[in-house]
C-alpha positions in Angstrom: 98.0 165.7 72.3 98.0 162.4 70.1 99.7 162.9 66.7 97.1 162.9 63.8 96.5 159.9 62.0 96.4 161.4 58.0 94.5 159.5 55.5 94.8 160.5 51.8 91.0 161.2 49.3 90.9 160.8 45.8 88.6 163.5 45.0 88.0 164.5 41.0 90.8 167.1 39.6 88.3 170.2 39.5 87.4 170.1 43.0 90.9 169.3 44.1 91.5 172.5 42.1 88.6 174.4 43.8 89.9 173.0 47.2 93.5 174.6 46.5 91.8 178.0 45.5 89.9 178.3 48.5 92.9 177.4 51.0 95.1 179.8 49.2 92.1 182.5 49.1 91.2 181.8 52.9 94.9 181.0 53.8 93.9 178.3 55.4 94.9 174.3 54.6 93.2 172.4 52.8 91.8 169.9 55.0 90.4 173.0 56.8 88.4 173.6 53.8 87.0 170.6 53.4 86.1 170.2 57.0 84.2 173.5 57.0 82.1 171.6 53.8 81.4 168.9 55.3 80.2 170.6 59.2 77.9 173.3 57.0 76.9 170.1 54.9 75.6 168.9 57.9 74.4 171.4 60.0 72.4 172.1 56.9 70.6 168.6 56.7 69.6 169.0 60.5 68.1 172.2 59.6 66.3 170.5 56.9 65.2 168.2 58.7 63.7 170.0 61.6 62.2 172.3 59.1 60.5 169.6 57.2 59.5 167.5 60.2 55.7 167.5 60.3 55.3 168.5 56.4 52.8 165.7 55.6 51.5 167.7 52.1 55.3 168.8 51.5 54.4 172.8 51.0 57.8 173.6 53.1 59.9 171.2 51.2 59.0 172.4 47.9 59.2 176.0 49.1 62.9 174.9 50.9 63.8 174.1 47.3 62.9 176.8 45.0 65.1 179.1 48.0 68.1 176.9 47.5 67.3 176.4 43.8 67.4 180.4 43.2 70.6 180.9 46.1 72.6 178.5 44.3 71.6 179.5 40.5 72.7 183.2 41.9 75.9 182.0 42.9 76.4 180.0 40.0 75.4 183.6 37.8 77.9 185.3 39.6 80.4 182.6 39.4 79.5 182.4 35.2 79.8 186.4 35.0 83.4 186.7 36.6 84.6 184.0 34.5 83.1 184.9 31.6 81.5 181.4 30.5 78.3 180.6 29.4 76.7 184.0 31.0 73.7 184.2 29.4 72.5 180.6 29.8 73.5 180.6 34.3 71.9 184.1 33.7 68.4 182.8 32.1 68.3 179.8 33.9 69.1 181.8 37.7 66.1 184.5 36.5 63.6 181.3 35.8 64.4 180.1 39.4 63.6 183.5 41.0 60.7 183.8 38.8 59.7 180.5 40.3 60.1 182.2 43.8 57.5 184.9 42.8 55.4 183.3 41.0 54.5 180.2 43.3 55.3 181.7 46.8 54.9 185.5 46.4 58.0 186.3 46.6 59.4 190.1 45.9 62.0 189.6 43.9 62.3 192.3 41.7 65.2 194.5 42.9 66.9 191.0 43.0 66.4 190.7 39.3 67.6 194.0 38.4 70.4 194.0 40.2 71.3 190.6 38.7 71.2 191.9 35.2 73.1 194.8 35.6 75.8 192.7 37.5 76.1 190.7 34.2 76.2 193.4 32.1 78.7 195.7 34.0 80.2 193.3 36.3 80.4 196.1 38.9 81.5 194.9 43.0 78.7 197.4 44.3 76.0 195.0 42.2 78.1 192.0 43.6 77.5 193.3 47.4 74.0 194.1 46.4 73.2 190.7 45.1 74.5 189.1 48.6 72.1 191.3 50.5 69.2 190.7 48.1 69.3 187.5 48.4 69.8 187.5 52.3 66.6 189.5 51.8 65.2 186.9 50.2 66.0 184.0 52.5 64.7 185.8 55.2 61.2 186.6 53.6 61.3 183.0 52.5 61.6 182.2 56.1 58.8 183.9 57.4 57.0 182.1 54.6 58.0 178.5 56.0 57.4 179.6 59.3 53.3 180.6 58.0 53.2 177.1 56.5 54.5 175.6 59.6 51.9 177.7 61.4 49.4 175.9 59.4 48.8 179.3 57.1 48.9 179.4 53.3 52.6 181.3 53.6 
């Protein structure tokens, strides 16, 4: 087997630190870490793609986005809760997203929002789990949604 050839990335000093804390947490190196980033990165713009391919009024594409909007703004609640920085503006700003979610796409996202706010106020691991399930809940609804739209229903 050839010997690797290792290059050297400047990258800013936060996600140099969020690299390290993921290699320690995963024990795995760092270039590991990255590498799984950048294969989800794209395995996730194929599946965007095919998902959007034939979209012509852009109804999935606008519903793909408010489903990562309200994933990510739920991780980035979480992520604000357990370090105990600016909680209550991640936690308004996740609840508009999901409200979003309802709102324009009929969405169910109640239990999602409870849960949410009793994870910020009592930062319990069973509301943790729970959130991860609701929102897998969530993107699976969400799914069957796209796939009505791609269907050529209202979803």
């Amino acid at each position: 087997m050839p010997r690797k050839e290792w290059k050297n990335v400047k990258v800013p000093a936060p996600l140099k630190e969020t690299i390290s804390s993921l290699s320690s947490k995963d024990g795995a190196p760092k270039y590991k870490e990255v590498e799984f980033g950048i294969r989800l990165l794209q395995r996730a713009r194929a599946v965007y793609r095919e998902l959007v391919q034939g979209d012509e009024d852009g109804r999935i594409q606008a519903l793909a986005w408010h489903i990562a909007k309200a994933i990510y703004g739920i991780g980035r609640a979480v992520e604000a809760v357990e370090q105990g920085r600016d909680v209550d503006a991640r936690l308004a700003k996740t609840l508009r997203s999901i409200q979003q979610l309802k709102e324009r796409w009929g969405a169910d996202t109640e239990a999602l929002e409870v849960v949410l706010n009793q994870f910020a106020r009592d930062k319990r691991r069973e509301d943790k789990e729970l959130l991860v399930q609701l929102a897998a809940q969530l993107i699976k609804e969400m799914g069957m949604a796209v796939a009505a739209l791609k269907a050529g229903g209202q979803g």
